[in-house]
N, C-alpha and C positions, 0 to 999 in steps of 0.2 A: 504494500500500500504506500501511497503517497502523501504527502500533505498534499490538501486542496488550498486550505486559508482558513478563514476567520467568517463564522454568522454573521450577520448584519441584523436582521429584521425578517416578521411574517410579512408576507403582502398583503392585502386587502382579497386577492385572489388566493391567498392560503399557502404561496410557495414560499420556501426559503431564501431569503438571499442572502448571499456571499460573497468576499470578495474573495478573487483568489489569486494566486501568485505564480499560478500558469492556466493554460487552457488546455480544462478535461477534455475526453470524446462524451458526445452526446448519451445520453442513455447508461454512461457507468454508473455504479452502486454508491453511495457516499454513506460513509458513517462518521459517527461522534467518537470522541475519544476516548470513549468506553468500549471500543470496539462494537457497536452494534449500528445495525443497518438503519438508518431514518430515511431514505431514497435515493431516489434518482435523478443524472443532471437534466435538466429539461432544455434550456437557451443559457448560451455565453453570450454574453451585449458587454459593449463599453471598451474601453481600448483596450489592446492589446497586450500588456507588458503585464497589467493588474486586472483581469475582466472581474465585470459581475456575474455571478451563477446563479441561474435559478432554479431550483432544487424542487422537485415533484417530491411531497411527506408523504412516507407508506399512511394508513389508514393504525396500523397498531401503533406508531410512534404518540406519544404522552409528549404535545405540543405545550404544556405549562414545562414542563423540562426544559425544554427549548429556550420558551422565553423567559426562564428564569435565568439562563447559560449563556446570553449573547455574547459574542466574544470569543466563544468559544475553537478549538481547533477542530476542520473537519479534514478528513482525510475523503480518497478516492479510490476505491480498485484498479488494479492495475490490468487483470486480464479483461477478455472480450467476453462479452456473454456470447454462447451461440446461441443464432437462430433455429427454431421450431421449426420443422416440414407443416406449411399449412396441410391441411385435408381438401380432399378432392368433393 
């Protein structure tokens, strides 16, 4: 795993944001520094050098955690997830 960065704030729209100190690939895993899973990157915006991440929150992640932790370090997976064979 990697470091991602640092939370910033919930959105209005419910996502994460973060800044980060490089740019993930779309769709990897991010977790807290507890090692456990809170989502996935949804959009990178904002320059280049420091982007902002937007972080899609699983449904079991305990969002009062969160916004009691701002600040906090979030890391990022490092492999790919694979793709599912859709169904015919």
């Amino acid at each position: 795993m990697k470091v991602l960065g640092n939370s910033l704030h919930i959105a209005n729209s419910g996502k994460l944001i973060a800044r980060g100190k490089q740019t993930p690939i779309a769709g990897a895993l991010v977790f807290n520094s507890k090692k456990n899973k809170i989502g996935k990157v949804n959009t990178v915006f904002g320059p280049t050098k420091s982007p902002y991440i937007s972080i899609n929150l699983f449904r079991s992640t305990n969002r009062n955690q969160i916004i009691n932790n701002y600040g906090e370090k979030l890391f990022v997976s490092t492999k790919r997830n694979k793709k599912r064979k859709s169904r015919r």
